[in-house]
C-alpha angles and dihedrals in degrees: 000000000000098000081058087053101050096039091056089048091049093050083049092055095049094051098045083050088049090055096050086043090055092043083051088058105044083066086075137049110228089041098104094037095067122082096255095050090043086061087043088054094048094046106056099029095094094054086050095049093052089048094056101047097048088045108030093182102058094130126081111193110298085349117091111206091196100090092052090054103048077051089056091039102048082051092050087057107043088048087051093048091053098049090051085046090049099048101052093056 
């Protein structure tokens, strides 16, 4: 139970790390273009995509929301994971 745990809230960490990294880089211009921003990309498109198509709005002039959601939803589901692990044990 509680390798489970931890293996599911370090997964958590590294994605949520993933997204800033990927919010960092969009600051600069060449920062998608290198190896390791291409694997960001990769990485934490499919969390965007979702985002944006479930919430079509999610810019707000030259801010862009989504970021700040994928944050609240990869929590959601981290918290959500655990209760069901918990609960089972």
């Amino acid at each position: 139970m509680n390798a489970a745990i931890i293996v599911i809230e370090r997964l958590a960490q590294v994605y949520i790390v993933l997204i800033f990294a990927r919010v960092i880089m969009s600051w600069f211009r060449s920062g998608a273009s290198s190896f390791l921003g291409r694997i960001i990309m990769q990485t934490t498109q499919p969390i965007f995509d979702l985002i944006r198509k479930m919430f079509p709005r999610t810019t707000w002039g030259m801010i862009d929301f989504s970021p700040i959601i994928a944050f609240l939803l990869v929590d959601f589901i981290r918290y959500i994971l655990i209760l069901i692990i918990s609960s089972y044990f």
